[in-house]
C-alpha angles and dihedrals in degrees: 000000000000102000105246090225094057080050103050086047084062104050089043084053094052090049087040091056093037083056089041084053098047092041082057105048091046086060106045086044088055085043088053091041089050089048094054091050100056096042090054089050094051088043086052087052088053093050099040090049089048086044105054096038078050095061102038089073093044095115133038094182125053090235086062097230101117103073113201096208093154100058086038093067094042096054090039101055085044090060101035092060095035077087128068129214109222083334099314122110119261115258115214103211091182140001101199122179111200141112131306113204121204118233121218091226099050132278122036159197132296122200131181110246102212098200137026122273117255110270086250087045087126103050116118091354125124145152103260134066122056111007084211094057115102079221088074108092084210096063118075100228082063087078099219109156108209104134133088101187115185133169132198132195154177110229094116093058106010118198125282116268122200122177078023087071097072090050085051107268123133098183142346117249110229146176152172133215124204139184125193123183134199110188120159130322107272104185143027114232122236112289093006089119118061113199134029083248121109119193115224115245094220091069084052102061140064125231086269088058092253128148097261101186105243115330098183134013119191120105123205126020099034126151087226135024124288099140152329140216106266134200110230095203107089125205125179088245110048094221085207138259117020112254117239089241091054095059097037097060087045094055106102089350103125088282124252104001090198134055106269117212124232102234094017106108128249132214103250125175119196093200123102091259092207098198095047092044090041080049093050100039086059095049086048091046092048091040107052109010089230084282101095142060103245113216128205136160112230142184119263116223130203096226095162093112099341105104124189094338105062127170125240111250104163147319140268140210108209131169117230102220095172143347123212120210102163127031096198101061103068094130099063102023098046102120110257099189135007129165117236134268082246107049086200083068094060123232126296118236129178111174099187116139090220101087095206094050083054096040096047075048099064095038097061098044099054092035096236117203133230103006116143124245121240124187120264085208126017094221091052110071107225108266097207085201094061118053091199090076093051150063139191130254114242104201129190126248095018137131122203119205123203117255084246100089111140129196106262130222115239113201094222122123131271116298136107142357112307106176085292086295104144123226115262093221125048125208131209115250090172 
C-alpha cells in the first residue's frame, strides 16, 4: 500500500512545477512587454528628433512660401536614425510636409500639403475670426504649410520577443508618429532689442498691408505715428504711459532684460521724453562719432488705437543715420560726413559751411523718408518735382532712421503673426 505522505510530496511537487512554469511565463512576458516599451520610446525619441530637424529647414524665405522638402526629408531622416530602437537602427517609414490645425479642445490634426503656398499666402491672413474661413492660418484650406510629421518603425527588424517566441513569434512590429510645428514667432529673447523705442507698425506697412521697408523716418515729433518711447519691462496688466525714469535707465542699457511677449502690451509714451532722448543722443554720439550708420534691432507696436498701452506684434532691424537735438544749430550740427549703410559704397561727405546745403544734401543721398518740404525761396512755390525750389525741415529732438529696415528674427519660441516672420525654433504638437 503506496504511503499517503509520499503521495501528498508528489502532488505538492507537481503544483509546485505548474507554479515554477506560470511564475516564468509572467516574467518573460513582462520581460517581452518591457522590451516593447522601451523599444517604442526609443522609437518616439527617434521620431520626435527627425521631426523637429525636419522642421527646422521647412522654409528658405521669411513669407514661408519656398518650402525646402527636400532638404526636410534629408535632415529629418539624419536625425531620426541617428537613433537606435533596443540596439537596431531606426527605420523612417515617411517624411511628410504638410499643415498641423489647433483644436479648441486641446491637441489637433495634421494633413499633408501637397504643393507650396503662393508667395502672398499670409496677407490678410490671421489666426483669429471664423474658424471656417480659408483666411484662418489654423484651417487647412488656408494653405498654410507649419508641420514636419515622421514616423519611424521597426518592421524590418522587429523587436525582439521573448516569451513571444514560444507562441510563434519571432519579433513585435512597432512604431512611433511625431508632429512638430513651427508657426510665428511668439516672443523676443532677452537683449534682442536694443533701445526703449517701438516702431509703429503702421509706418511699416503699405496700404496692402504689406512690409514696405521704412516709409518715414523720422522719430519724435512727428504729425502722425512712427514710433514711441517703450518700456521694455512687460507686465500682464499695462499700468499706462512709460515714466520718464523708466525709459531713461533702459536707453543703452543691454536692451529688454525679460522675455517680452508678441500680443502682451508695452508702456509706450508719445512725448519727447527729454531725459531718455538727451540719454540716447550721447550714446549716439559715444557710439558712432556722427560718421557711421548705427544699426539696432527694435520692437514694433500696433498704435493705431492703442494709446499709451500697445501690444507687441513684431521687431525691427533699423539703421540711426542721424539725431537732431537742437534745431537752431544747423549750421554747425548738420552731418559733414557719414559712411553708407553699405560700407562697399564708400562714405558721403559734403563740407559746405552752410548747414542746409549739407543737410538737403544728406537727405537726398540716403533717401531719407517723411520729412517735410520747406521753400528755398518764399516767392517760388515748392515744385515737388524739382529739388532746386525746396529744402528740407531740420527738426529738434528727432531721430531719423535709413529706408533699409528689415523684419527681424526673434529667437522665441513658436506663437503668433510676426510680420511673417517664422519662428526660429519648432515644437512638437504629436
Amino acid at each position: 500500500m503506496c504511503n499517503p505522505r509520499i503521495r501528498q510530496r508528489g502532488a505538492t511537487f507537481v503544483f509546485w512545477l505548474f507554479g515554477l512554469i506560470g511564475l516564468l511565463g509572467v516574467g518573460a512576458l513582462a520581460l517581452d512587454g518591457n522590451n516593447i516599451f522601451v523599444g517604442a520610446s526609443e522609437l518616439q525619441n527617434a521620431a520626435d528628433a527627425g521631426a523637429l530637424a525636419g522642421a527646422r529647414e521647412l522654409f528658405d524665405d521669411d513669407d514661408g512660401s519656398v518650402i525646402r522638402r527636400g532638404l526636410v526629408n534629408t535632415r529629418a531622416r539624419e536625425a531620426a536614425t541617428a537613433n537606435n530602437a533596443r540596439g537596431d537602427a531606426v527605420e523612417v517609414a515617411s517624411v511628410t510636409v504638410g499643415h498641423w490645425s489647433f483644436e479648441t479642445g486641446g491637441g489637433g490634426t495634421f494633413r499633408a500639403q501637397a504643393s507650396d503656398p503662393p508667395a502672398d499666402n499670409l496677407i490678410g491672413k490671421s489666426f483669429s475670426g471664423d474658424p471656417s474661413s480659408c483666411d484662418n492660418l489654423n484651417n487647412f484650406c488656408s494653405r498654410d504649410v507649419n508641420a514636419v510629421q515622421v514616423i519611424t518603425e521597426r518592421r524590418g527588424t522587429p523587436v525582439q520577443a521573448f516569451f513571444g517566441q514560444i507562441l510563434g513569434f519571432d519579433g513585435y512590429n512597432t512604431q512611433a508618429v511625431s508632429v512638430a510645428y513651427r508657426g510665428f514667432s511668439g516672443s523676443i529673447e532677452p537683449e534682442e532689442v536694443d533701445q526703449p523705442i517701438a516702431i509703429c507698425q503702421e509706418s511699416l506697412l503699405d496700404s496692402n498691408g504689406d512690409f514696405s521697408q521704412c516709409s518715414v523716418g523720422q522719430f519724435i515729433p512727428a504729425t502722425t505715428d512712427t514710433a514711441r518711447w517703450a518700456n521694455l519691462e512687460q507686465n500682464e496688466t499695462c499700468g499706462g504711459a512709460a515714466n520718464a525714469s523708466d525709459l531713461r535707465s533702459q536707453v543703452c542699457a543691454g536692451g529688454n532684460s525679460d522675455r517680452i511677449l508678441f500680443g502682451l502690451e508695452l508702456q509706450t509714451n508719445d512725448g519727447e521724453v527729454q531725459s531718455a532722448f538727451a540719454g540716447l543722443f550721447d550714446c549716439w554720439e559715444d557710439e558712432t562719432e556722427k560718421t557711421v550708420p548705427w544699426n539696432m534691432v527694435l520692437p514694433v507696436i500696433a498704435c493705431a488705437g492703442n494709446r499709451p498701452c500697445a501690444p507687441v506684434v513684431g521687431t525691427v532691424s533699423v539703421s540711426v543715420l542721424w539725431i537732431v537735438n537742437n534745431n537752431n544749430k544747423i549750421n554747425e550740427d548738420a552731418p559733414r560726413m557719414m559712411r553708407y549703410i553699405d560700407p562697399n559704397d564708400g562714405t558721403w561727405s559734403n563740407s559746405s559751411t552752410d548747414g542746409q546745403v549739407r543737410w538737403d544734401d544728406f537727405i537726398r543721398s540716403f533717401n531719407i523718408q517723411g520729412l517735410e518740404k520747406i521753400a528755398k525761396d518764399k516767392k517760388v512755390p515748392i515744385n515737388p518735382a524739382d529739388p532746386s525750389t525746396y529744402s528740407f525741415d531740420y527738426p529738434q529732438k528727432t531721430i531719423f532712421f535709413a529706408p533699409d529696415c528689415q523684419p527681424a528674427e526673434p529667437g522665441g519660441l513658436t506663437g503668433v503673426r510676426n510680420f511673417g516672420i517664422r519662428s526660429l525654433i519648432p515644437v512638437l504638437v504629436n
